[in-house]
PyMOL CGO cylinders between C-alpha atoms (Angstrom):
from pymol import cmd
from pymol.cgo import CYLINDER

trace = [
    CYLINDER, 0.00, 0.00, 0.00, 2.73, 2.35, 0.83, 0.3, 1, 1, 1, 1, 1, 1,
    CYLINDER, 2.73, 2.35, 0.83, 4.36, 1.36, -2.71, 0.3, 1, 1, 1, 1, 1, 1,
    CYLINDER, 4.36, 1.36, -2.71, 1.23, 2.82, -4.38, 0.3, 1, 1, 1, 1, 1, 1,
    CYLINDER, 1.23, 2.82, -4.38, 1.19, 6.20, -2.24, 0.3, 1, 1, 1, 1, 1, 1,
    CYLINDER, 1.19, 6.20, -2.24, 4.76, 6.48, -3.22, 0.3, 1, 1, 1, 1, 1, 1,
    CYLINDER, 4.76, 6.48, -3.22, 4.17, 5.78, -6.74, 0.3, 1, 1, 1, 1, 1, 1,
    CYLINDER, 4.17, 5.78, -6.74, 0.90, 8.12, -7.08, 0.3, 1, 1, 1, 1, 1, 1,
    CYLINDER, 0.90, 8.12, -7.08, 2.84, 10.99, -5.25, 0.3, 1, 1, 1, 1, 1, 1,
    CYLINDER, 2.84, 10.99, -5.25, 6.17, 10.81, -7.60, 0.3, 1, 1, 1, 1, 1, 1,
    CYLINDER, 6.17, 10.81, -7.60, 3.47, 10.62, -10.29, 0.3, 1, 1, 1, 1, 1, 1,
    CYLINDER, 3.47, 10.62, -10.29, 1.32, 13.64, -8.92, 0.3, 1, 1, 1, 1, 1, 1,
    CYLINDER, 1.32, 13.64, -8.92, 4.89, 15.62, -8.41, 0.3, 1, 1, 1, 1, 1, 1,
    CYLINDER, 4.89, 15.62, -8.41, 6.30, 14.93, -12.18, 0.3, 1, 1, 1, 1, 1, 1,
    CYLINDER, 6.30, 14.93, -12.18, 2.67, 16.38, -13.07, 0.3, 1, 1, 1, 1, 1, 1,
    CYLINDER, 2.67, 16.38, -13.07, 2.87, 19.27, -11.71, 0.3, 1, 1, 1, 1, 1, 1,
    CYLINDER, 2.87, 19.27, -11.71, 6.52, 20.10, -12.91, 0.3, 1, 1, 1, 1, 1, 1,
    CYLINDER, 6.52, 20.10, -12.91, 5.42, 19.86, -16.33, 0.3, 1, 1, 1, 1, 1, 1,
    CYLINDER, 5.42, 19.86, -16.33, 4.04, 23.35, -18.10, 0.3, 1, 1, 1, 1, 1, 1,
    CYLINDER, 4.04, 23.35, -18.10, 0.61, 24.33, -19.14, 0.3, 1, 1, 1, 1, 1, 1,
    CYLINDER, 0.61, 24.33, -19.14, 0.66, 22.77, -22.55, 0.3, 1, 1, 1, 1, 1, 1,
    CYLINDER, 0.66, 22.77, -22.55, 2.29, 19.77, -21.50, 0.3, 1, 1, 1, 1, 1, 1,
    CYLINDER, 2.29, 19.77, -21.50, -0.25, 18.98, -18.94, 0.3, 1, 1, 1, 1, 1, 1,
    CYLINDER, -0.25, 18.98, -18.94, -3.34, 18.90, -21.51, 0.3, 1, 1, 1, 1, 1, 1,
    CYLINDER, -3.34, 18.90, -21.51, -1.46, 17.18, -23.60, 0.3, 1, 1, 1, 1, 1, 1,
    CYLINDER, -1.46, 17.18, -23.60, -0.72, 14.35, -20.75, 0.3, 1, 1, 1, 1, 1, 1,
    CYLINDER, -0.72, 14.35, -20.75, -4.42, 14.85, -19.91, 0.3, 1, 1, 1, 1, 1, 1,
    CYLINDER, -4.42, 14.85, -19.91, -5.69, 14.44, -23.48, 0.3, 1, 1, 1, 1, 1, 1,
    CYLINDER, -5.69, 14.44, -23.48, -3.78, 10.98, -23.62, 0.3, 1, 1, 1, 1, 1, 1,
    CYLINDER, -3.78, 10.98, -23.62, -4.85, 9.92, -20.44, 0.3, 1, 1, 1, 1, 1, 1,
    CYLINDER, -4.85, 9.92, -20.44, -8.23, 10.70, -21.43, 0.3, 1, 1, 1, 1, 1, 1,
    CYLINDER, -8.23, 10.70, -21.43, -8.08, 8.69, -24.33, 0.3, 1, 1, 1, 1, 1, 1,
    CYLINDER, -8.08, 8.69, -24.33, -6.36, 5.69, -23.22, 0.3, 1, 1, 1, 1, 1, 1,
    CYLINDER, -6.36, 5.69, -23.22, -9.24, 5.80, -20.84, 0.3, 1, 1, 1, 1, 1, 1,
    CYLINDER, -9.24, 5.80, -20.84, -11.90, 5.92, -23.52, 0.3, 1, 1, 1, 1, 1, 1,
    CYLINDER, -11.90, 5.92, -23.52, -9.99, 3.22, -25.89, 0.3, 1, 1, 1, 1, 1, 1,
    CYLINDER, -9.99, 3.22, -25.89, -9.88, 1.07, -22.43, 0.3, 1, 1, 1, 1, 1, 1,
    CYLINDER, -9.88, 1.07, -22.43, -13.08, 1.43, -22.03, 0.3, 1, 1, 1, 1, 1, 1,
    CYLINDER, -13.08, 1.43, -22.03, -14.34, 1.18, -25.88, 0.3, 1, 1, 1, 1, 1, 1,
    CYLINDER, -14.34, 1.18, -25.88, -12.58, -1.93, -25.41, 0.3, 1, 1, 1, 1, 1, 1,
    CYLINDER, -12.58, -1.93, -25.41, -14.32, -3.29, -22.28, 0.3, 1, 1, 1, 1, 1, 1,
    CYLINDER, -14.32, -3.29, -22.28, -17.70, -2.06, -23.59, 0.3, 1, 1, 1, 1, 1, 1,
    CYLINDER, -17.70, -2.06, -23.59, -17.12, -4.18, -26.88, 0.3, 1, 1, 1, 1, 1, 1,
    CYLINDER, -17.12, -4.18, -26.88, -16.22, -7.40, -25.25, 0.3, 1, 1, 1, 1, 1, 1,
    CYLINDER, -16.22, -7.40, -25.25, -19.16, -7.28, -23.48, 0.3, 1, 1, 1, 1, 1, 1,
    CYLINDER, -19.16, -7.28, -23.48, -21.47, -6.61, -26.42, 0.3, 1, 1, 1, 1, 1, 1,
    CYLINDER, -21.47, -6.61, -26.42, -19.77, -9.31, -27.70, 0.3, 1, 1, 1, 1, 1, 1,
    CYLINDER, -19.77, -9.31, -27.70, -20.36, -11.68, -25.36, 0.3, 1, 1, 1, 1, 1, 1,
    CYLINDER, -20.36, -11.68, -25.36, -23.67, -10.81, -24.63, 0.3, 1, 1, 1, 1, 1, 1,
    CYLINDER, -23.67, -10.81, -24.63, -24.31, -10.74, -28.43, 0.3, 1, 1, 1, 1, 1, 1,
    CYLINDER, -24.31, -10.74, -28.43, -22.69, -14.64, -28.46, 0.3, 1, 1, 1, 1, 1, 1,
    CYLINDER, -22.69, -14.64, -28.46, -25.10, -15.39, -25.39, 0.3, 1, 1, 1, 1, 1, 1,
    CYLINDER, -25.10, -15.39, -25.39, -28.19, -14.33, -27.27, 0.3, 1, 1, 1, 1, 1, 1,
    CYLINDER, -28.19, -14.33, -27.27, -27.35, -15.84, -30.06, 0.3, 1, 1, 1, 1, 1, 1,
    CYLINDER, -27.35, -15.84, -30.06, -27.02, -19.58, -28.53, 0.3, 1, 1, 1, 1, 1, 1,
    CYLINDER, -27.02, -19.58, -28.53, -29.79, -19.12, -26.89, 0.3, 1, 1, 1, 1, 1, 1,
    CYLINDER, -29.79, -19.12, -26.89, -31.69, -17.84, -29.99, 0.3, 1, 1, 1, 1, 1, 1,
    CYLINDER, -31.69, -17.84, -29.99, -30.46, -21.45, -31.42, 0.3, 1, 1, 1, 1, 1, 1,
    CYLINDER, -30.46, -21.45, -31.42, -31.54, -23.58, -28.65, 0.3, 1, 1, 1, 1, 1, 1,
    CYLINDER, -31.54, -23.58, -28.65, -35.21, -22.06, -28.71, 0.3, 1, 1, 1, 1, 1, 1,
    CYLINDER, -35.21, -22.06, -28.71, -35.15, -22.60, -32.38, 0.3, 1, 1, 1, 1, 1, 1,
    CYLINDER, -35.15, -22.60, -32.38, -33.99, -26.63, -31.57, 0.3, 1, 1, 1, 1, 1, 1,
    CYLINDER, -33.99, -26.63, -31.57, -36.58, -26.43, -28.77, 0.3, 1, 1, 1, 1, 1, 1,
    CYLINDER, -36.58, -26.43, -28.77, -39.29, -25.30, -30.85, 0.3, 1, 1, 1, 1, 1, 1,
    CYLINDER, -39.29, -25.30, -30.85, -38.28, -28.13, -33.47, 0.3, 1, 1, 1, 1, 1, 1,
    CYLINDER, -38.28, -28.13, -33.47, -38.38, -30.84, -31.15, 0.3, 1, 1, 1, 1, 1, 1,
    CYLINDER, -38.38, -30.84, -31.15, -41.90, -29.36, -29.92, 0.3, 1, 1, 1, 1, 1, 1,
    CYLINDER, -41.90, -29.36, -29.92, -43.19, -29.52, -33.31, 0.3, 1, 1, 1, 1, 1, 1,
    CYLINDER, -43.19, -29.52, -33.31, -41.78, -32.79, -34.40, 0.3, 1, 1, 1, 1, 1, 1,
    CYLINDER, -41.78, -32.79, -34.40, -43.10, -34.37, -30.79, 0.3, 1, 1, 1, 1, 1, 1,
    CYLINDER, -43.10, -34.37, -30.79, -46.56, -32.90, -31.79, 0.3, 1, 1, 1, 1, 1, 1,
    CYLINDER, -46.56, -32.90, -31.79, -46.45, -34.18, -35.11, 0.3, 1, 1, 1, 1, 1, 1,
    CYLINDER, -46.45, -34.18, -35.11, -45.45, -37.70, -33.87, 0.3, 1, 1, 1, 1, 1, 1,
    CYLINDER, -45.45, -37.70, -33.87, -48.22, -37.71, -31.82, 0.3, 1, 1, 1, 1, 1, 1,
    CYLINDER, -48.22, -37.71, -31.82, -50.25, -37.15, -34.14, 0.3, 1, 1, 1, 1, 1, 1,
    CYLINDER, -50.25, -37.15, -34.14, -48.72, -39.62, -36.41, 0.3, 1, 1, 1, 1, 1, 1,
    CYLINDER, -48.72, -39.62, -36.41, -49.12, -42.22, -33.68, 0.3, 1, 1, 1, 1, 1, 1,
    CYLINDER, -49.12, -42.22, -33.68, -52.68, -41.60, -32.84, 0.3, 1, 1, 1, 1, 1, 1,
    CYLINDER, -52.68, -41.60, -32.84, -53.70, -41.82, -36.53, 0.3, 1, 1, 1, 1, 1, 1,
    CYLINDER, -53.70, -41.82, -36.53, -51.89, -45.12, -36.91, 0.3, 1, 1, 1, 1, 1, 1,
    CYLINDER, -51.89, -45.12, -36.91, -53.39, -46.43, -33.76, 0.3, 1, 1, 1, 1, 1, 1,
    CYLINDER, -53.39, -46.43, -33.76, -57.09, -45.40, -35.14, 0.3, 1, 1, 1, 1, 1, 1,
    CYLINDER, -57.09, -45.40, -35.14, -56.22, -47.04, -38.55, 0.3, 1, 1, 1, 1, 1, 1,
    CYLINDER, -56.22, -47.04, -38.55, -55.20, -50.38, -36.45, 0.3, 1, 1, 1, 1, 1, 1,
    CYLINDER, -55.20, -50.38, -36.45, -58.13, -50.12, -34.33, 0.3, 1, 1, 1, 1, 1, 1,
    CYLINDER, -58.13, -50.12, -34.33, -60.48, -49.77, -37.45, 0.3, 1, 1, 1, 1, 1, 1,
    CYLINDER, -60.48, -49.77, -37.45, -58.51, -52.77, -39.32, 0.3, 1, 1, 1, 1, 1, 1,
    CYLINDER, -58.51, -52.77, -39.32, -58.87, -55.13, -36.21, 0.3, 1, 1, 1, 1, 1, 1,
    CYLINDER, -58.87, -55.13, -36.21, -62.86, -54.49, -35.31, 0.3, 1, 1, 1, 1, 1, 1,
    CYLINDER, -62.86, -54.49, -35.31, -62.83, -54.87, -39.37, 0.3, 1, 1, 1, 1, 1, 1,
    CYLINDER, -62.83, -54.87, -39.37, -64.99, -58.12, -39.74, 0.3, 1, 1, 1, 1, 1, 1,
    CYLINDER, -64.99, -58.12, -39.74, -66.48, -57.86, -43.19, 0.3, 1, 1, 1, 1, 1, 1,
    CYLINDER, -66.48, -57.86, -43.19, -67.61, -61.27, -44.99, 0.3, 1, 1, 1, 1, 1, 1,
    CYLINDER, -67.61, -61.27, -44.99, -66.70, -59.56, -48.18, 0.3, 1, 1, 1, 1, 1, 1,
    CYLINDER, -66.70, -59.56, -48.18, -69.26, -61.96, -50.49, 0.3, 1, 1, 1, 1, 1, 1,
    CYLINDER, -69.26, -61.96, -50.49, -72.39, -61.43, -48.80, 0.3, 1, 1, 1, 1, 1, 1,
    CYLINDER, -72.39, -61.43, -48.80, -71.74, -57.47, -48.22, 0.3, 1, 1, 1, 1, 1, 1,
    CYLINDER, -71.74, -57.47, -48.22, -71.53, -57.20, -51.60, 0.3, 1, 1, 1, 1, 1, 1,
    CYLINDER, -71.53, -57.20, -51.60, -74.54, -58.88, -52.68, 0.3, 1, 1, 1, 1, 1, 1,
    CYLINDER, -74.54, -58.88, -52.68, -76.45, -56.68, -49.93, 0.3, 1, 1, 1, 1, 1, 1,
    CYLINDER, -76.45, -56.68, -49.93, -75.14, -53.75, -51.45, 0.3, 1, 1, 1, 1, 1, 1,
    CYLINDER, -75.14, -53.75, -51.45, -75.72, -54.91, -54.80, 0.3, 1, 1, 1, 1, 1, 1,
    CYLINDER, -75.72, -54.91, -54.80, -78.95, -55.92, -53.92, 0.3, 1, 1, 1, 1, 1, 1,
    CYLINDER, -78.95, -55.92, -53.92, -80.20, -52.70, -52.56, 0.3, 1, 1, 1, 1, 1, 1,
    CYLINDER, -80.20, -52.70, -52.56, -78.95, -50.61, -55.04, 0.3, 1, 1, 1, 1, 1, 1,
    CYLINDER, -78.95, -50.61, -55.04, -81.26, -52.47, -57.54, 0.3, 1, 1, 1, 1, 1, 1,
    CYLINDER, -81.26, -52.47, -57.54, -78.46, -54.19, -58.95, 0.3, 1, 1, 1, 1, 1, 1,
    CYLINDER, -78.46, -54.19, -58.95, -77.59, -58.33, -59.58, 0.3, 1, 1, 1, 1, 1, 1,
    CYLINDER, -77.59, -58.33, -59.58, -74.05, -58.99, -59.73, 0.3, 1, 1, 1, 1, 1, 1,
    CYLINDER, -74.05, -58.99, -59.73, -73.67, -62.02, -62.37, 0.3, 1, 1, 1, 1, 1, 1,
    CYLINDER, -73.67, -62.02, -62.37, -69.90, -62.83, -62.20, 0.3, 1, 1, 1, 1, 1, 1,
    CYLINDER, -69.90, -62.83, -62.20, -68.44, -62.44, -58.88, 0.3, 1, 1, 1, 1, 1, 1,
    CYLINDER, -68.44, -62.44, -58.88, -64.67, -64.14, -58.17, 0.3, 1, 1, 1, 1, 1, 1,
    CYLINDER, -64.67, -64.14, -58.17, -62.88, -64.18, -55.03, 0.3, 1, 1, 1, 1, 1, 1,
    CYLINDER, -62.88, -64.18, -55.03, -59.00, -63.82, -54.59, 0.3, 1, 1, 1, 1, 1, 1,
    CYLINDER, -59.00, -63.82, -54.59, -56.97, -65.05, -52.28, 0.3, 1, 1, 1, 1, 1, 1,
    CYLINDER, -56.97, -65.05, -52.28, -56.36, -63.74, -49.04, 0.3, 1, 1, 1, 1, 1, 1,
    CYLINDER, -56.36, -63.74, -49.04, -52.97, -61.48, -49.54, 0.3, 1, 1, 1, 1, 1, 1,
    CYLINDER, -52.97, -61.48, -49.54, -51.00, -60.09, -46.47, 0.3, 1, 1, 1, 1, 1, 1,
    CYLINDER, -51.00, -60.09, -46.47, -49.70, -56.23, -47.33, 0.3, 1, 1, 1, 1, 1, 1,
    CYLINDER, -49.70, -56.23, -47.33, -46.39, -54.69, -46.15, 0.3, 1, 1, 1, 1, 1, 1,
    CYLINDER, -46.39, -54.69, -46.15, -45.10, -56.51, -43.27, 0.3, 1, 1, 1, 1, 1, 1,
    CYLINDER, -45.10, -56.51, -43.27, -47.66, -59.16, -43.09, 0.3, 1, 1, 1, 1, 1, 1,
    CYLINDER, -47.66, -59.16, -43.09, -49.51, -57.47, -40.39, 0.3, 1, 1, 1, 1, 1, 1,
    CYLINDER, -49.51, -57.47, -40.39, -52.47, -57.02, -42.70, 0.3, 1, 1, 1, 1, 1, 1,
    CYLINDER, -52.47, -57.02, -42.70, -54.71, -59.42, -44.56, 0.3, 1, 1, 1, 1, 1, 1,
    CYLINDER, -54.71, -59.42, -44.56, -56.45, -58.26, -47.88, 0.3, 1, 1, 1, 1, 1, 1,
    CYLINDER, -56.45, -58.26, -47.88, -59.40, -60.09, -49.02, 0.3, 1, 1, 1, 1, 1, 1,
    CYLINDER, -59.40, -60.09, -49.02, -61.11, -59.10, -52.01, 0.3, 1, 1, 1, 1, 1, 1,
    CYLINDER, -61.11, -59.10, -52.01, -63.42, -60.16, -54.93, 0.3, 1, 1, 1, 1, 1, 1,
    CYLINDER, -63.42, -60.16, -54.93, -63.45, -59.31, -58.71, 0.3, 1, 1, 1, 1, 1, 1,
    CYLINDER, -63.45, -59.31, -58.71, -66.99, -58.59, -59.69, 0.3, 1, 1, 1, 1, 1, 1,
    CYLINDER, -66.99, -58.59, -59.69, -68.68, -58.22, -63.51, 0.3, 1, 1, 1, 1, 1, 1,
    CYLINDER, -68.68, -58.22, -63.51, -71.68, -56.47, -64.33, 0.3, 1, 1, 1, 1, 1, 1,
    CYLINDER, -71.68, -56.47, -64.33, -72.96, -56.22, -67.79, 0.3, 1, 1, 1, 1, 1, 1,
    CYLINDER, -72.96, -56.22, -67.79, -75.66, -54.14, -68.70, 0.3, 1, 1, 1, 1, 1, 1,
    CYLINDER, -75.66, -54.14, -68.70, -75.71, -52.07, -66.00, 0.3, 1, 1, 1, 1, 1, 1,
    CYLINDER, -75.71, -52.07, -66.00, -76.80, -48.28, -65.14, 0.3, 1, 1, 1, 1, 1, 1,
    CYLINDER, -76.80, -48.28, -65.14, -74.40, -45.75, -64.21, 0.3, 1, 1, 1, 1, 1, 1,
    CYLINDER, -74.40, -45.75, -64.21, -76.56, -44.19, -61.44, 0.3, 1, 1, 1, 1, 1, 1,
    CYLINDER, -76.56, -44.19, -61.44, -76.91, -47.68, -60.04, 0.3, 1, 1, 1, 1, 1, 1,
    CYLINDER, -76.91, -47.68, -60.04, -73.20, -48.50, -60.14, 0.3, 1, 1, 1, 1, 1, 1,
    CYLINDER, -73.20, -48.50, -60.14, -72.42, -45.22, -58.61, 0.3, 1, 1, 1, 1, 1, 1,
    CYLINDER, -72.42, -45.22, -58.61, -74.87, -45.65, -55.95, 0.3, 1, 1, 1, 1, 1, 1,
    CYLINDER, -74.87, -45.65, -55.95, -73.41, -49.44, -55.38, 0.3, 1, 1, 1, 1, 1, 1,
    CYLINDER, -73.41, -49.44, -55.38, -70.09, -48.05, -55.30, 0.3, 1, 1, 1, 1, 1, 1,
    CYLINDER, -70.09, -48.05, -55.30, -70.31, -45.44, -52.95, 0.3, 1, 1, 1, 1, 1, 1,
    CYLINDER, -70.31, -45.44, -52.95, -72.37, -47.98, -50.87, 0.3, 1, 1, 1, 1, 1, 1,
    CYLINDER, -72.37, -47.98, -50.87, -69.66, -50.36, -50.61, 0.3, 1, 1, 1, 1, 1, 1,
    CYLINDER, -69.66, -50.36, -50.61, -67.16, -48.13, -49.75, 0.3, 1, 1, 1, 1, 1, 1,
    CYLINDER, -67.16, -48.13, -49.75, -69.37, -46.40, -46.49, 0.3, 1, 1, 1, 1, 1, 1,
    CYLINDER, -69.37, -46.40, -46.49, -70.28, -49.71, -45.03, 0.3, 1, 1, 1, 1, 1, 1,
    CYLINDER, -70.28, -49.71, -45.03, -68.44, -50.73, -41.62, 0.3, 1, 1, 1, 1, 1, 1,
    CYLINDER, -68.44, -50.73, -41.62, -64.78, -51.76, -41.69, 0.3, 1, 1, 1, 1, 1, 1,
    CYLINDER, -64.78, -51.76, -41.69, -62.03, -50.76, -44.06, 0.3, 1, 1, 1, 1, 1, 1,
    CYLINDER, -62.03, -50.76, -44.06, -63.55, -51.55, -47.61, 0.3, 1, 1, 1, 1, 1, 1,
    CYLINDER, -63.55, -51.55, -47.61, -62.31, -50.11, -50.88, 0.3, 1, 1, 1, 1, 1, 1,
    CYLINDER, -62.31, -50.11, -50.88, -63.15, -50.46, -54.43, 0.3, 1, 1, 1, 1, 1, 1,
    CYLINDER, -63.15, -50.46, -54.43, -59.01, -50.62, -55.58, 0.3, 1, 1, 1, 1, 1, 1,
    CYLINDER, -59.01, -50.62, -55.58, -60.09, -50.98, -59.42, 0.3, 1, 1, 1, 1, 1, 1,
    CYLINDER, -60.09, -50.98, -59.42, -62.64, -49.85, -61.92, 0.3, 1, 1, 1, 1, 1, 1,
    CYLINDER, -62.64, -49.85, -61.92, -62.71, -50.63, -66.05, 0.3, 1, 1, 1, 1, 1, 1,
    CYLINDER, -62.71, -50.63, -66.05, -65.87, -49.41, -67.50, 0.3, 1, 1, 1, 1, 1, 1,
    CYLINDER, -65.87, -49.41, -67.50, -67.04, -50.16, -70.80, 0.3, 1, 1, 1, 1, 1, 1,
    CYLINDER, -67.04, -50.16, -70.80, -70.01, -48.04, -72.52, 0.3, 1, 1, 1, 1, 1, 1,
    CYLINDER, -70.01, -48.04, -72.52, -72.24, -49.46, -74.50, 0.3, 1, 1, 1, 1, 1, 1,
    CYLINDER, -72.24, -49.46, -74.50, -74.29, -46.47, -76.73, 0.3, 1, 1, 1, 1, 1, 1,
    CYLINDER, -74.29, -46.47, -76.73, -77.24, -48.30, -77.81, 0.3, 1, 1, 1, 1, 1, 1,
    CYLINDER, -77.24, -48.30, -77.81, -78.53, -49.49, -74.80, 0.3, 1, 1, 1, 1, 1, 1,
    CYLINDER, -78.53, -49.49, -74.80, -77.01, -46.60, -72.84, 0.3, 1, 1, 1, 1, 1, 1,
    CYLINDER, -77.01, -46.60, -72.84, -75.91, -48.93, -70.33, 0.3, 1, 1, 1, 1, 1, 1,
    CYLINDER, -75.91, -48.93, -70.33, -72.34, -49.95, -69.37, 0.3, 1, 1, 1, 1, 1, 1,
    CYLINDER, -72.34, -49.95, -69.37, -70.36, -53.16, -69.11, 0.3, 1, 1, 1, 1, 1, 1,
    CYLINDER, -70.36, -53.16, -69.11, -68.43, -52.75, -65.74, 0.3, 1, 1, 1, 1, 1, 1,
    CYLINDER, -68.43, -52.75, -65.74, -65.48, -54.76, -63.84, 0.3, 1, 1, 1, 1, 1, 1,
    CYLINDER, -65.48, -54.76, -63.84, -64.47, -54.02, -60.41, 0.3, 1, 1, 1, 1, 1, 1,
    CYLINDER, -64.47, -54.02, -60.41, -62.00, -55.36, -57.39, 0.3, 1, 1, 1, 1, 1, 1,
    CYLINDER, -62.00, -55.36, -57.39, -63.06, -54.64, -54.01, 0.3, 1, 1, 1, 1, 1, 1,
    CYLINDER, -63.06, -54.64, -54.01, -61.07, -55.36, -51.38, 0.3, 1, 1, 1, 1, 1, 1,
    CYLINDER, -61.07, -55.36, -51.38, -61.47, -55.57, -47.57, 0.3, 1, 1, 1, 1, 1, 1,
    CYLINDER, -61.47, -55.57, -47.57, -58.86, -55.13, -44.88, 0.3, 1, 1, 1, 1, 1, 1,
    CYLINDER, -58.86, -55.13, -44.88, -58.06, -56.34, -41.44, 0.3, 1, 1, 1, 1, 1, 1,
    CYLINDER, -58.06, -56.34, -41.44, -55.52, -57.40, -38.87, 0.3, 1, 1, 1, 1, 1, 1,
    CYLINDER, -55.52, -57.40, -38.87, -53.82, -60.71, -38.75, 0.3, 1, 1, 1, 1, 1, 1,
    CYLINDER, -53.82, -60.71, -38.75, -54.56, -62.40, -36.18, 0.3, 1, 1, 1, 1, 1, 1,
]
cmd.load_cgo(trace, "trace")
């Protein structure tokens, strides 16, 4: 301590030894070394603070990802459950729906074939479905059949459709596959 009150007064006494001009001069400097020091300490702190704002900027971005991708997972996951749950309560007897449907839709289905039961993507579901022929038929009616079968309980889908017009008659020669889906059990 008595170093430093030594050092300030040798200081304080070469000061005041020095003339008018020289002391603004000294002053001037001082003053600026004093503004660069503290230009200096004000920058690194912007700095910093400008680093801390930024990572933190970036994790609430990341954040808000995750959030996003967790919601849309969710959803994801409920939707899948809600297909499974449809595909196992699916119990359709895929013959005798049809012919109801046919039936009350004013229609008679002449030719009707069933496939072979056929297990989609990783075997987990069973697809049953029948190629049917009508000849002769109305459009309206075979709309209305169509949209019939595919309302009706369970997972049921008409996968393919060839028509065939016939002009005279105004009538239409139609093939279909529809095809029913559940879980394996």
């Amino acid at each position: 301590m008595d170093q430093i009150r030594e050092l300030l007064n040798n200081a304080r006494a070469a000061f005041e030894r020095l003339s008018n001009r020289e002391r603004q001069m000294v002053l001037a400097t001082g003053g600026a070394v004093l503004a660069f020091v503290l230009f200096l300490i004000l920058f690194s702190f912007s700095n910093s603070a400008n680093g801390y704002r930024k990572r933190t900027d970036q994790k609430l971005a990341k954040l808000r990802e995750v959030q996003t991708l967790a919601a849309s997972y969710r959803q994801a996951t409920e939707a899948r459950q809600a297909v499974e749950q449809q595909l196992t309560a699916s119990n359709v007897r895929l013959m005798s729906y049809i012919e109801d449907k046919a039936t009350r839709s004013g229609l008679t289905v002449p030719n009707m074939t069933p496939k072979n039961d056929v297990g989609i993507g990783d075997g987990q579901i069973i697809e049953s479905s029948v190629e049917l022929t009508f000849t002769d038929v109305d459009l309206r009616k075979l709309h209305t059949f169509l949209q019939d079968v595919e309302s009706g309980p369970g997972v049921v889908k008409v996968k393919n459709l060839r028509l065939e017009p016939r002009a005279a008659s105004e009538t239409l020669t139609a093939w279909t596959t529809v095809a029913t889906y559940r879980m394996k059990q």
